[in-house]
C-alpha positions as CSV (number, residue, x, y, z in Angstrom):
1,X,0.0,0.0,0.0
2,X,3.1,2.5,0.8
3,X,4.0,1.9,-3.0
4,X,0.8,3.7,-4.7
5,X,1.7,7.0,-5.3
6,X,-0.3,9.9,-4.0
7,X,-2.3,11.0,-6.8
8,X,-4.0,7.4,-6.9
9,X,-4.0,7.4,-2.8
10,X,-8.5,8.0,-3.3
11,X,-8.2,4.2,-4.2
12,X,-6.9,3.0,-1.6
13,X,-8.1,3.0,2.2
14,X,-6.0,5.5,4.5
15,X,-3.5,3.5,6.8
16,X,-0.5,3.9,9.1
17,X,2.5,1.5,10.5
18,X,3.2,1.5,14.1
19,X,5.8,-0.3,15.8
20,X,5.0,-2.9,18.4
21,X,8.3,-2.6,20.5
22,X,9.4,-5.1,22.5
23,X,9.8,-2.0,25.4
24,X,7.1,-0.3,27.1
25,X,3.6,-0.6,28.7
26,X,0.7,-1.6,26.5
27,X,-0.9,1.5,27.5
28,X,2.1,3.7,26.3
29,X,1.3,1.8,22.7
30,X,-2.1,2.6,22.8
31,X,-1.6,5.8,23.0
32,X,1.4,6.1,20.3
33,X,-1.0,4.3,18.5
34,X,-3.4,6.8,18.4
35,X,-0.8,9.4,17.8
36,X,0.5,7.4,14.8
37,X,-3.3,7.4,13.5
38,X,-4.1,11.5,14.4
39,X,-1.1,12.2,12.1
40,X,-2.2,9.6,9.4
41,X,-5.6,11.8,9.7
42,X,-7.0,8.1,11.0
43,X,-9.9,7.8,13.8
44,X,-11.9,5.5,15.6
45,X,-13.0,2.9,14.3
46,X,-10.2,1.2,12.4
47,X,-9.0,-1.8,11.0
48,X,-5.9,-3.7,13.0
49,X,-4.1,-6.0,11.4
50,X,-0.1,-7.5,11.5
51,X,1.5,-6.5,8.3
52,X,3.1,-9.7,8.3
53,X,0.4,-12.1,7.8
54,X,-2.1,-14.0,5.8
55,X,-5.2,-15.6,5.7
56,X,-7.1,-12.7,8.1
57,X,-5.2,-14.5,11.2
58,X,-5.0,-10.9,13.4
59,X,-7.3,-8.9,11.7
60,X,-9.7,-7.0,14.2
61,X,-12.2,-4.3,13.9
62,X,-11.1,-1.5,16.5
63,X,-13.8,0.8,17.7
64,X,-12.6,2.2,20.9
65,X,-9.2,3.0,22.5
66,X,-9.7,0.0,24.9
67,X,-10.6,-2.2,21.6
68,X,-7.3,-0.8,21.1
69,X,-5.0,-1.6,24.1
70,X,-6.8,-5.1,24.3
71,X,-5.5,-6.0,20.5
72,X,-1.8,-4.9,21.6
73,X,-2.4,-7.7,25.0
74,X,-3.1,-10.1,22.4
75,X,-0.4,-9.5,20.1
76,X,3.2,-10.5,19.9
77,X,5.6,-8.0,20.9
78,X,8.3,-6.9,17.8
79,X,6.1,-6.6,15.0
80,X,4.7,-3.9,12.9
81,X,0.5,-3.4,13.0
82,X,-0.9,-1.9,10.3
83,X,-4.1,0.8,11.5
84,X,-6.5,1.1,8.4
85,X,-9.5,3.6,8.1
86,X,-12.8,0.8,8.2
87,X,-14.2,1.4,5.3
88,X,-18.1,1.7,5.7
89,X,-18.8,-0.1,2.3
90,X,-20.1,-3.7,3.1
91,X,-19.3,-5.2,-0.1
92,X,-16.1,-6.8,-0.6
93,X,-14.1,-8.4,-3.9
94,X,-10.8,-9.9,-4.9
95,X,-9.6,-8.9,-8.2
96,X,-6.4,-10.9,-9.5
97,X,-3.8,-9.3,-12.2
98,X,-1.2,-10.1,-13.8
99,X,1.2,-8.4,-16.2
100,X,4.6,-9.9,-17.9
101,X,7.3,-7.6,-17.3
102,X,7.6,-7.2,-21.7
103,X,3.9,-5.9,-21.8
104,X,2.8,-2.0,-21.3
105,X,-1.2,-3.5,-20.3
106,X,-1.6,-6.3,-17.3
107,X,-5.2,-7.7,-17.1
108,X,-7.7,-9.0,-14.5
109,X,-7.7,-12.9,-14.6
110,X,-10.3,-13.6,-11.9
111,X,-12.8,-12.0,-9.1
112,X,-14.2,-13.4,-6.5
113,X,-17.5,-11.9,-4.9
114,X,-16.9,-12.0,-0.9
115,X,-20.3,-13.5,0.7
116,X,-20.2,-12.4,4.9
117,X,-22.4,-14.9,6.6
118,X,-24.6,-13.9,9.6
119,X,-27.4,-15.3,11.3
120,X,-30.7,-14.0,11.7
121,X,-32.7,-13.6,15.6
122,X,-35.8,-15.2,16.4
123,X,-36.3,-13.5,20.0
124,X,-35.8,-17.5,21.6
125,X,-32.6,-19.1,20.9
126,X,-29.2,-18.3,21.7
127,X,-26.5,-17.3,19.2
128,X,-25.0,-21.0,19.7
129,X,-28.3,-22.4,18.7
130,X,-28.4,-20.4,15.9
131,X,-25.0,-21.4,14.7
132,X,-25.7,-25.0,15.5
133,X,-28.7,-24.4,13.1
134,X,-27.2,-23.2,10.3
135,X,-26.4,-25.4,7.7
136,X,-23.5,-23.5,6.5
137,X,-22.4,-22.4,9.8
138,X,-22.1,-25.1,11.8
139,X,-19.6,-26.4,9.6
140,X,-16.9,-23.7,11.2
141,X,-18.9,-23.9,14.2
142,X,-15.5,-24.3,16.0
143,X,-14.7,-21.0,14.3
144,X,-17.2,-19.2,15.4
145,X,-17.9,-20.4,18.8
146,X,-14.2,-18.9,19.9
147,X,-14.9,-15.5,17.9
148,X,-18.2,-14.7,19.7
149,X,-17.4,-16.7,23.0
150,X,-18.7,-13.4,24.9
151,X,-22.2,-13.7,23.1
152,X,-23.1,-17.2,22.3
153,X,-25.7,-17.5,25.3
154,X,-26.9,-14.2,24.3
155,X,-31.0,-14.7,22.9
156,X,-31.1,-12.4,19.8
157,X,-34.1,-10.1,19.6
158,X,-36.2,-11.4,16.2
159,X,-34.9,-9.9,13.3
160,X,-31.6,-8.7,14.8
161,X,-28.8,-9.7,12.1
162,X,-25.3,-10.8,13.7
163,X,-22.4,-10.7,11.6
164,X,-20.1,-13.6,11.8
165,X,-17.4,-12.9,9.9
166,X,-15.7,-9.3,9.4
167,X,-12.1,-10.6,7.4
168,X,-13.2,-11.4,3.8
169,X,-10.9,-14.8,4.3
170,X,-12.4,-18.1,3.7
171,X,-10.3,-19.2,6.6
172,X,-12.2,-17.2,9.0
173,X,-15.9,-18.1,7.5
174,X,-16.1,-16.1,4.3
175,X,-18.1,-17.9,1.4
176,X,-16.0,-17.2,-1.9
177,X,-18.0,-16.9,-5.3
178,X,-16.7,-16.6,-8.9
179,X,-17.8,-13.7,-10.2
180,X,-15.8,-13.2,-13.5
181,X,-18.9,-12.2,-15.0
182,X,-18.5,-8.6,-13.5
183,X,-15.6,-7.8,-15.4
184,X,-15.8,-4.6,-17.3
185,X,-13.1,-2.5,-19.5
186,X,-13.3,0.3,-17.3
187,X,-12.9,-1.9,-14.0
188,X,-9.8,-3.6,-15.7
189,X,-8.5,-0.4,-17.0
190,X,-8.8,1.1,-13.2
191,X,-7.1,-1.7,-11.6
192,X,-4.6,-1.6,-14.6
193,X,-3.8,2.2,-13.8
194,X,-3.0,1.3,-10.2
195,X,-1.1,-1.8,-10.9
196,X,1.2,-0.3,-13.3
197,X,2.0,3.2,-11.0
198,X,3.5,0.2,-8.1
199,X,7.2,-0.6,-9.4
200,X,7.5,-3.7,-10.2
201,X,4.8,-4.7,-9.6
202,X,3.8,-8.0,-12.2
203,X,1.4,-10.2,-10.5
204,X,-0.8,-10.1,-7.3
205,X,-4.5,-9.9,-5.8
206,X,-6.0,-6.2,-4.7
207,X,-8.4,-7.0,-1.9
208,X,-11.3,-4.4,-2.1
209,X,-14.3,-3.1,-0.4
210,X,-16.8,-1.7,-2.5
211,X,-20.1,0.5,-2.4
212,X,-22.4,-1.0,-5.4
213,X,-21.9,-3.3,-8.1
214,X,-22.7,-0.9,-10.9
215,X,-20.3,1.5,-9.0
216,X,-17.3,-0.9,-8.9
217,X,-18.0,-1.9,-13.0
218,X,-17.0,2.0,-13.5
219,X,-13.8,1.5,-11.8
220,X,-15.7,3.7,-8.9
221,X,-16.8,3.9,-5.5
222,X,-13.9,1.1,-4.2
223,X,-11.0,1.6,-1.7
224,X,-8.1,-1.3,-1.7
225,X,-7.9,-2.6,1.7
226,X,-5.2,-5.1,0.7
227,X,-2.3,-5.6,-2.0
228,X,-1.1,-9.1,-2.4
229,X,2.1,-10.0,-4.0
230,X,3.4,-13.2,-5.2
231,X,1.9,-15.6,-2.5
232,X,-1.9,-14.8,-4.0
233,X,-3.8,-17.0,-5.2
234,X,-6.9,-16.5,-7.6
235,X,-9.6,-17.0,-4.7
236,X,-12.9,-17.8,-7.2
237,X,-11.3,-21.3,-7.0
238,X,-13.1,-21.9,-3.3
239,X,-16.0,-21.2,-4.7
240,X,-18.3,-23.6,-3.3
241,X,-19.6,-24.7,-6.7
242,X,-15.9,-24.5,-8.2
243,X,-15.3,-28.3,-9.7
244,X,-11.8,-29.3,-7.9
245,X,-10.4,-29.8,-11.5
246,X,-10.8,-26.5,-12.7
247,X,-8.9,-25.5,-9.4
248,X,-6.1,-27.2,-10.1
249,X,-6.2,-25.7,-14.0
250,X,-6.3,-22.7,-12.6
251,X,-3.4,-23.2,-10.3
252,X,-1.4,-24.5,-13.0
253,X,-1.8,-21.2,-15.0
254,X,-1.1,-19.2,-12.5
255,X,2.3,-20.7,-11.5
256,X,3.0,-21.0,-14.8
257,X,2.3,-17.0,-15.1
258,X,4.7,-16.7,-11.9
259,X,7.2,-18.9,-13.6
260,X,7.3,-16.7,-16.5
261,X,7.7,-13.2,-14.2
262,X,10.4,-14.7,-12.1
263,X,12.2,-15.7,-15.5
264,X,12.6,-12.4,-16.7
265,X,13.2,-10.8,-13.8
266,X,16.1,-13.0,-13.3
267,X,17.0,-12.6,-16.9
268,X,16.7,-8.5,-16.1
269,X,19.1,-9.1,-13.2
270,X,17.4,-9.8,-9.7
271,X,18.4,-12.5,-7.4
272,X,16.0,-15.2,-6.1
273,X,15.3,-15.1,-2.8
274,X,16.9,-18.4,-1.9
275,X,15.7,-21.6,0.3
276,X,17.5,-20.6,3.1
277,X,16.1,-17.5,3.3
278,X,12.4,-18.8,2.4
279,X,12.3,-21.2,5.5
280,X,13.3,-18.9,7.6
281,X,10.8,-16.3,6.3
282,X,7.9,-19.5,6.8
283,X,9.4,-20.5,10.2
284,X,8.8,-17.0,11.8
285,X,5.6,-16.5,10.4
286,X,4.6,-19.6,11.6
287,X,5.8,-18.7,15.1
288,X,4.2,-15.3,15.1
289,X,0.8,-16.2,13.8
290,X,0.4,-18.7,16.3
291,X,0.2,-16.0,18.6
292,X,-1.6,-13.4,16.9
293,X,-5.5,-13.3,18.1
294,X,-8.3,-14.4,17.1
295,X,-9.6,-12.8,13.5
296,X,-12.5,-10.0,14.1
């Protein structure tokens, strides 16, 4: 996100690093915190999340300053958290591009429509009960149960709609769906515009939140809460409906895609990272996200 330049900054959703240091009291990073995010022109309620990390593992809505100092007792100490504005729009997409390193135009390859699942009150059971009773819920009952431990013997009032999910991850709950079919030449050529101001930037997934459907088909009314790199996968493939086959097709391509990248960048004269290095890099991430809390 630090890489798009400022006069395509409306795209993307305001944000600011802060340093989790191993010194200090959590309340003195609470309120450096909130110093960080009053000169990012950031305020309550934001988005927390560790800027090393995948999958939603540590992502939290924040919408007070205790919110705040209780997501810094549940973090590991020596790591940078990202604070993001919350964007209000409830819609949320992943758009995957791609663009060889000979070519002036990338182009979108797949979008997946984000599907937030939530249960519906009756004024007589329980949240559990109504989790238990869901027939897509209770799969990740498990899931769920440790999210909303503080409310699951809570009776919800008829009608009242509880959100079970806030990171658009299929890890946490999210229900993936291909929706290639929204595709549009001013869409692509937004995206397109963005990808191509990030330097070298060839292949990755922008993770956005969106007011409207006919907004986002413009190339409007979006802000990028996430830019994923070389680990990013094209997520329509978890579509419930996807055929496992066409997965693994579309796998194939895309590795082959990466294959092709990291060929002519080594051709243009940039070192592979290395095994050693990789491990390492999947060791420590490992060791921190074991310890990062519970996704929002």
């Amino acid at each position: 996100l630090e890489l798009v330049p400022a006069h395509l900054r409306q795209w993307t959703a305001a944000h600011a690093a802060y340093e989790f240091t191993r010194d200090g009291t959590i309340d003195m990073h609470a309120e450096g915190a909130l110093t960080v995010m009053g000169g990012a022109g950031l305020v309550l309620p934001i988005v927390a999340k560790p800027d090393f990390g995948q999958r939603g593992a540590g992502v939290k809505p924040i919408y007070s300053a205790s919110d705040l100092r209780a997501y810094f007792e549940s973090m590991p100490r020596g790591i940078t958290v990202v604070l993001q504005e919350l964007v209000p729009h409830r819609h949320e997409v992943g758009l995957m591009y791609y663009r060889l390193p000979s070519e002036d135009r990338g182009r979108i390859v797949s979008i997946t429509l984000k599907e937030f699942p939530f249960v519906l009150g009756d004024g007589v059971r329980t949240l559990r009960q109504l989790i238990e009773a869901d027939p897509r819920a209770r799969l990740m009952a498990e899931i769920f149960f440790a999210r909303h431990a503080a409310a699951l013997e809570r009776v919800l009032a008829e009608g009242e709609r509880f959100a079970l999910v806030f990171a658009g991850n299929h890890a946490q709950g999210c229900i993936f769906r291909d929706g290639l079919h929204l595709l549009t030449p001013a869409l692509a050529a937004r995206i397109d515009e963005i990808a191509r101001a990030l330097p070298e930037f060839y292949f990755g997934r922008f993770d956005v939140r969106f007011r409207d459907i006919e907004s986002l088909q413009r190339g409007e009314g979006f802000k990028i809460v996430e830019i994923n790199g070389a680990g990013a996968e094209a997520t329509h493939i978890w579509d419930p409906d996807a055929r496992l086959s066409d997965a693994y097709r579309t796998l194939f391509e895309q590795f082959e895609v990466l294959f092709r990248i990291g060929d002519a960048n080594r051709r243009a004269g940039s070192a592979p990272l290395g095994p050693v290095r990789f491990l390492k890099d999947v060791l420590l991430y490992r060791r921190l996200s074991r310890k990062y809390p519970i996704a929002g």
